[in-house]
N, C-alpha and C positions, 0 to 999 in steps of 0.2 A: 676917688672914692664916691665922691658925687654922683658922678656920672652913672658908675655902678648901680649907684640904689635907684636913679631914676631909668635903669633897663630896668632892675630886677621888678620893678613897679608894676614896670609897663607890660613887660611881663604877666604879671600876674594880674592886670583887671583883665588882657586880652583871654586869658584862661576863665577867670569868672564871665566874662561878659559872654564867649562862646556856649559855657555851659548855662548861663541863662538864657537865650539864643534858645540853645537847644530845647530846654525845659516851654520854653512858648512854643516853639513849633510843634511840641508833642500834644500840649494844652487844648493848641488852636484845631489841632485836628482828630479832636474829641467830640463826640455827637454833638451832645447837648448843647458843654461847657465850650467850645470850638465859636459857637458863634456870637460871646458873651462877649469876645477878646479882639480889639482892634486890628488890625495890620499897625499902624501906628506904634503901638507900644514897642515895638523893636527901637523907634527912635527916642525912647526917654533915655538919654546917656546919662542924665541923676539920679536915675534911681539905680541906674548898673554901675554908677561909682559907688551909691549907698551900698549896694549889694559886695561888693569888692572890699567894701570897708570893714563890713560885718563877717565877713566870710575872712578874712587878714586877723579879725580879733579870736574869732572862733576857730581859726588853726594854729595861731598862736597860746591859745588855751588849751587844745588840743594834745599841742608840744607839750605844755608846762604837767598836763597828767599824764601823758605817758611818762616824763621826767621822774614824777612822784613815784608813779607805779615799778619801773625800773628800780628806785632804790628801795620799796620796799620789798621786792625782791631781796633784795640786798640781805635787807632782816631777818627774810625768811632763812635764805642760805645762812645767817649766822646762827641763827637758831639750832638749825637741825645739824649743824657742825659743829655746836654744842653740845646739845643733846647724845645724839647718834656715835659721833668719833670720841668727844673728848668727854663723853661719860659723866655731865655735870649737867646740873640746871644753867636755863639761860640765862647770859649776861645778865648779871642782877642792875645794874644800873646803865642809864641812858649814854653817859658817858664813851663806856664802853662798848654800849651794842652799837651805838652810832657809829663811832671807827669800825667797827668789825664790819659792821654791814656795808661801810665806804670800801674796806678792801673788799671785800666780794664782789661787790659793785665794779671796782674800777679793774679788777683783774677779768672778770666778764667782757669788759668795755675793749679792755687790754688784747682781748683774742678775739675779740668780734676786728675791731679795727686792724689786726697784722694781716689778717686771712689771706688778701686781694690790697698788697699797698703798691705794685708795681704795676696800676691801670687807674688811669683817670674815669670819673663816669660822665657821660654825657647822656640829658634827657631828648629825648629827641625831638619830643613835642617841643621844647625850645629850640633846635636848630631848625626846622619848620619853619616855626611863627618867625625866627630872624628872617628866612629868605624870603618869606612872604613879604615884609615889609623893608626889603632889603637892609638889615644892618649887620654888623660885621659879624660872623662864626664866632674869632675869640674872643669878642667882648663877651659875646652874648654867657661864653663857656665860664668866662670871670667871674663876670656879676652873677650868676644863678651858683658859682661855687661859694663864693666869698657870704651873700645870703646865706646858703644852707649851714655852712660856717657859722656863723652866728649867731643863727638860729637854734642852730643843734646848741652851742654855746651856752644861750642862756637858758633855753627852754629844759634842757636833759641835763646840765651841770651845774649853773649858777642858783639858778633860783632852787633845786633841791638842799644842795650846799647850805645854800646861804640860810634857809629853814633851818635846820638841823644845826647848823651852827652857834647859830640864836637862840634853841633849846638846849644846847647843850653847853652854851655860853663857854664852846674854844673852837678859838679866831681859827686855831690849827687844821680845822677841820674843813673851812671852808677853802683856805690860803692852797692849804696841799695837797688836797684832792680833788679843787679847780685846776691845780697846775696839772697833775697828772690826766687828768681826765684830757687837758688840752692839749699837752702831749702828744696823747694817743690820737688827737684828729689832727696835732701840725705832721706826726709820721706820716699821716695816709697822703698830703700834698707834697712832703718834702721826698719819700723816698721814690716816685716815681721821678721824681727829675734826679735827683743823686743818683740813680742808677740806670737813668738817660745814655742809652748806647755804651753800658758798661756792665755787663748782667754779673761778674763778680763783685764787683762792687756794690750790686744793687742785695747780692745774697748773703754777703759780709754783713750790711745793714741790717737786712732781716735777721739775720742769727743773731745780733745783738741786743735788737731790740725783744726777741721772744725769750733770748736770756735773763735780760735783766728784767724786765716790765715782768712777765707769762713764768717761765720756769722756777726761779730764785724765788719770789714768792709763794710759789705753791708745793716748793720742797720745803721751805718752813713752817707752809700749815700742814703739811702731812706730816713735819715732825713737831707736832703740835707747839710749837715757837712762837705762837698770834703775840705774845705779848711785844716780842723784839722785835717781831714784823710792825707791831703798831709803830713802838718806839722809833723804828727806823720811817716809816714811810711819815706820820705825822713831828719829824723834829726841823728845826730849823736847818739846820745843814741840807736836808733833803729841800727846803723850798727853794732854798737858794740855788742849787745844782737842778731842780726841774726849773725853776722860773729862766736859769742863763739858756737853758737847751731851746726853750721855748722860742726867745727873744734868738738864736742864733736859726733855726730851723724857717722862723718866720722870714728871718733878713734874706738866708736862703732861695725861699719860696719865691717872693719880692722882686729880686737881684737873678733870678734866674736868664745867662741871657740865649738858649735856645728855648724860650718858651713859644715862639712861634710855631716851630719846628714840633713841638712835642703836641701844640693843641692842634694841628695842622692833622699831625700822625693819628691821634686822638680819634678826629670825625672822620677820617678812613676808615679805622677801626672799627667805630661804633657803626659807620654806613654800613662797612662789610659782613659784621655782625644779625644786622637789622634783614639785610638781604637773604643771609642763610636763614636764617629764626622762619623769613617770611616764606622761600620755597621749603622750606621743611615742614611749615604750617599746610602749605597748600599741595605741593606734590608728594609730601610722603607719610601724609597724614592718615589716622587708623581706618579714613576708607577706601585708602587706595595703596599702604604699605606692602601687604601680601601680593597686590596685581603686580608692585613696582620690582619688588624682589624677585617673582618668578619670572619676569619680562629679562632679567640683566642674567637669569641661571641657563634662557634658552639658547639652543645651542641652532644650528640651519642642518645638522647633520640629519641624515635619515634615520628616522628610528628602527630596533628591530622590533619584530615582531608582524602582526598582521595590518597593514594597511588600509583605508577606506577606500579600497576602487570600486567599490558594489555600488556605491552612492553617488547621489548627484545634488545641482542644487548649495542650497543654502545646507540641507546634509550632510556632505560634502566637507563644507566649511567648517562646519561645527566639530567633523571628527576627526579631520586633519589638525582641526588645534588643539583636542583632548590629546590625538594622539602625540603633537609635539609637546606637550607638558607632563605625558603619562609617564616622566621618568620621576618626574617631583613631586607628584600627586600621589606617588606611590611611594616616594620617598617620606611626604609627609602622613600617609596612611600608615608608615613604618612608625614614626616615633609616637603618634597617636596609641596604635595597638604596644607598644614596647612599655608606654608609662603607663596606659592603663591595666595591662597585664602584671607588673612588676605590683602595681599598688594591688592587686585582686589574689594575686599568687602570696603576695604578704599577709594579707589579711589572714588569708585562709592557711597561711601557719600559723599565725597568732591563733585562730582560733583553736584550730588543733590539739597544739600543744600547751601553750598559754591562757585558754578561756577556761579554763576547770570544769571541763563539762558543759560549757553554756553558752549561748550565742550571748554580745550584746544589748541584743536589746527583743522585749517579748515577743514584738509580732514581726514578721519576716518584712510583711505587709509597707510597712512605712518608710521604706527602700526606694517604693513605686516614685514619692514626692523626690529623694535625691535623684536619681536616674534624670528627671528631667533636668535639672541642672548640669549634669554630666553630659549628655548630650548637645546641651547647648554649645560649651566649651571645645567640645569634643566635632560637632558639627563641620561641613565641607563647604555650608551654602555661601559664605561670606568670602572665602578663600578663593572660588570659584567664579564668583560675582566680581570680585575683584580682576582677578585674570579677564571674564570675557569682555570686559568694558574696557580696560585698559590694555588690551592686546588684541583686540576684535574689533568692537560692537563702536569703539571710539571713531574708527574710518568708514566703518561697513553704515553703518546708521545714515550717511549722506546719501547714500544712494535708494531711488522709492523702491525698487523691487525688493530691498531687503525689509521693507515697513509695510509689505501685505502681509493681510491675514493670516491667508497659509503658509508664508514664510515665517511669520511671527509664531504661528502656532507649531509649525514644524518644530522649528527651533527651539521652542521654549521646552518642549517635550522631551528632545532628543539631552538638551540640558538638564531637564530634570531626571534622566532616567539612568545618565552618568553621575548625578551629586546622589540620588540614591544607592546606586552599585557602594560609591563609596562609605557612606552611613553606614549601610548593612553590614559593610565589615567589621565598624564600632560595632555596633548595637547585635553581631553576634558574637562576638568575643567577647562583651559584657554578659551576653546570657549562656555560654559555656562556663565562663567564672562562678555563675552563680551553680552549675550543676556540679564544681568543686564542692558544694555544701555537702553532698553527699559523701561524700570521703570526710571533711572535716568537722560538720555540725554532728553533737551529740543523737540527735532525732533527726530520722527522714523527713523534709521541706514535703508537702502535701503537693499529689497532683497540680490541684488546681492550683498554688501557686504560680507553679511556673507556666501551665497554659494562660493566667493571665498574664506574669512578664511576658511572654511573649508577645502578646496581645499589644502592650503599652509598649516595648519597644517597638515594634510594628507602626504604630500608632505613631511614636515621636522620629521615628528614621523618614517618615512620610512625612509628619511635620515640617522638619528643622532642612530636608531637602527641597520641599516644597514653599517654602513660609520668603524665605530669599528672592527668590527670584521672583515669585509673585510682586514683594512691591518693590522688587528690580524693572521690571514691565508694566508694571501699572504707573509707578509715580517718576522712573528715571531722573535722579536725580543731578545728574553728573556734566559737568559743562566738557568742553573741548581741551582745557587747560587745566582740566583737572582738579576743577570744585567743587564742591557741594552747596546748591543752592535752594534746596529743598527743607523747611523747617519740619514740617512733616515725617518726612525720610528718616531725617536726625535724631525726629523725638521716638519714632519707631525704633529706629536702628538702637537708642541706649535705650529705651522703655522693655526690651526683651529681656536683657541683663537684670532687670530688676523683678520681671515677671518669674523669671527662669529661679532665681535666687530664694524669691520670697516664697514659690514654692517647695523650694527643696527644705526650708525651715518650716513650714505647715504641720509637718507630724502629722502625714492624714495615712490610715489604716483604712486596713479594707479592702474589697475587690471594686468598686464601685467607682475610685478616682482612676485605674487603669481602664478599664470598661470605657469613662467618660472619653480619656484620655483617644482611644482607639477609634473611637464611635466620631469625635470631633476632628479626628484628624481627615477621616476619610469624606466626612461632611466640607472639610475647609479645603481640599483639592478638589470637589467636582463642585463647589461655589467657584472657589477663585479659579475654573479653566473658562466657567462661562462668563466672568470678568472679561478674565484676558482677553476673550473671543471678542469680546464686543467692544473691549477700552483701548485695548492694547496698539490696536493701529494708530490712535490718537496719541496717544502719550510716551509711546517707545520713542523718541527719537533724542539729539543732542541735544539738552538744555543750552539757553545761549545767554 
């Protein structure tokens, strides 16, 4: 046990001492403040034990209030199960609300901890810092479990207990609902080794324990029975039957003798785990899932239809790989036009028949602000952007003929004028929807409404075709293996979501935000060609 506390220790200044570490490196390379700050100061190891010290009491205090705060949870849950089900004022005396709110409490505790008891958790940052400094994996797994053990222990069950027990002056409260609370954390160690290469055995255990602990008391609060649940769960008999479970689950635990075997199994686990998390983070992550998915649907077949032999060039290239994806791009233009259609053809029954004579809402006009969010969603450029990187532009980009000008501009054109083709089939099948109004609105929609819709879809199909790829070309964010390393890129790429969004909630009327809308869009494609024209050779290539 010694031994233990002096990893778990060590452990934990190497954690503080890192993140202090870190905290100066960031300090030091601060304008001002940067040159205020020694090199030196990395070697006071007294003050980063202080630091270790202070930081061990403050998350230990940190424990001790979440502890508090869980049970008064507790209270609340008895309160309003008072109130609300058993149709009475709250537990008039502390006595009582204190039990009540200890079962709430422990049966919470009771199905948080059955969830996941057939898997050990390993942090990884400590099987790290062990190989770093060479010491053993399953120590390292002991001591940092047996700590949190303990910690959870006193912090989340003793010291609330033992408050409330002392207010409510019975011992019972603390004796039986420390047992039970320890219980439900000796379960989470004992039953993945009980059911160590025996998975009935290990299921048998869980239906017992979600019987007795989780079911059986909450078929007796739904048949409002608290008082004999109290009875039962704080009498003597009960401490005595949790406290042997405790003392046999731990001996268990202890005595286990494939525990090698199981911590061994364990950091497989956790490695193999850590491994998928991190190529999922990186290869299939939301700027490269769509390129990844269309890459594994294409097929080497010929496609039907017309072919690009007219063409040459980089041309060439660009429309033999539209046209090997033109099976899924149209398949994805299918479910696009299907849901937006389904939701426009709905409406415009509701309105019909349903509106009593009335559209919604007064002015047609304030449509114009959702539309741009709808198109966002609805948009081709990121779908597109995805495929040409990850099925193209990944290989082609090595080579310089593809990083001239006029191949650059070629290309970028010939892509923009496919992500358009596609748009324009949203954005007219949203403004045929809207000429349903004519059949379903009460009053003919004005002219000029819809010569502006038109205008501002126009306007956003040129947009959201053209907005992609621009700072696909201009900022290339994309490595070889498939990252993103571009902060930039990042904050553009979610900063539209949030542009797109907060206009569609604007409430702006009017003809003058479609007008804008049209007028900016065409201003922001012949800005950003004469970008591209001139950046584009520098910055199209593989980030490395």
């Amino acid at each position: 046990m010694n031994r233990f506390m002096q990893l778990n220790w060590f452990f934990y200044r190497v954690k503080t001492t890192t993140a202090a570490n870190g905290l100066l490196y960031f300090l030091r390379r601060l304008p001002l403040v940067g040159k205020l700050i020694p090199p030196a100061i990395y070697g006071l190891l007294g003050v980063k034990k202080f630091v270790a010290v202070i930081a061990a009491i403050g998350r230990a205090l940190m424990r001790l209030v979440f502890g508090l705060l869980l049970f008064a949870l507790g209270f609340l849950a008895s309160n309003i199960y008072a109130t609300n089900y058993l149709h009475q004022p709250p537990f008039g005396t502390l006595h009582t609300s204190a039990m009540t709110a200890a079962i709430a409490w422990l049966l919470a505790l009771a199905a948080l901890h059955g969830l996941l008891p057939t898997r050990l958790s390993v942090e990884p940052g400590d099987l790290k810092t062990a190989d770093e400094f060479g010491l053993s994996r399953q120590e390292t797994i002991q001591a940092t479990t047996i700590s949190s053990f303990f910690a959870s222990l006193l912090g989340q069950g003793a010291v609330p207990l033992a408050l409330f027990a002392v207010m409510t002056q019975n011992p019972w409260l603390f004796l039986n609902g420390l047992g039970f609370f320890t219980l439900t954390m000796i379960y989470q160690q004992f039953a993945p080794r009980w059911g160590w290469q025996h998975k009935l055995r290990s299921w048998f255990g869980s239906a017992v324990y979600w019987l007795i602990l989780v079911i059986a008391p909450l078929v007796l609060v739904f048949l409002r029975q608290y008082q004999s649940l109290i009875a039962i769960v704080f009498s003597p008999i009960a401490a005595v039957v949790v406290w042997l479970l405790i003392g046999l689950g731990t001996y268990y635990w202890f005595t286990f003798k494939d525990e090698p075997a199981l911590l061994t199994k364990t950091i497989m686990d956790q490695q193999l785990a850590g491994s998928a998390a991190e190529i999922s983070k990186t290869k299939n992550s939301e700027y490269f899932s769509t390129g990844k998915e269309m890459q594994k649907d294409m097929t080497l077949d010929t496609p039907k239809g017309p072919q690009p032999t007219h063409l040459t060039g980089s041309n060439y290239l660009n429309a033999l790989l539209f046209t090997r994806y033109r099976k899924q791009l149209r398949h994805k233009l299918t479910i696009r036009a299907g849901v937006i259609a389904a939701v426009g053809l709905a409406a415009l029954v509701a309105f019909k028949f349903y509106g009593n004579g009335r559209l919604p809402i007064k002015d047609l006009t304030q449509v114009y602000g959702f539309l741009f969010f709808v198109m966002y969603l609805a948009s081709f450029g990121r779908p597109i952007v995805q495929m040409l990187f990850v099925n193209c532009d990944a290989a082609m980009l090595y080579y310089p003929f593809y990083r001239q000008r006029r191949t650059i501009l070629a290309g970028f054109f010939y892509r923009f004028w496919r992500t358009f083709v596609l748009n324009s089939g949203v954005g007219g099948l949203i403004f045929i929807l809207f000429l349903g109004l004519y059949w379903a609105a009460p009053t003919t929609p004005p002219s000029t409404f819809y010569l502006v819709l038109a205008l501002e879809l126009l306007g956003l199909v040129l947009f959201f075709s053209f907005h992609e790829l621009f700072m696909y070309y201009l900022l290339q964010p994309f490595t070889a293996d498939m990252n993103v390393i571009s902060p930039l890129y990042k904050f553009v790429y979610g900063a539209m979501y949030w542009v797109s969004w907060e206009v569609s909630r604007s409430n702006l009327t009017g003809y003058g935000y479609a007008v804008v809308i049209g007028a900016a869009a065409l201003l922001y494609v012949a800005i950003g060609t004469i970008v591209i024209y001139f950046k584009a050779p520098q910055t199209f290539r593989v980030r490395n």
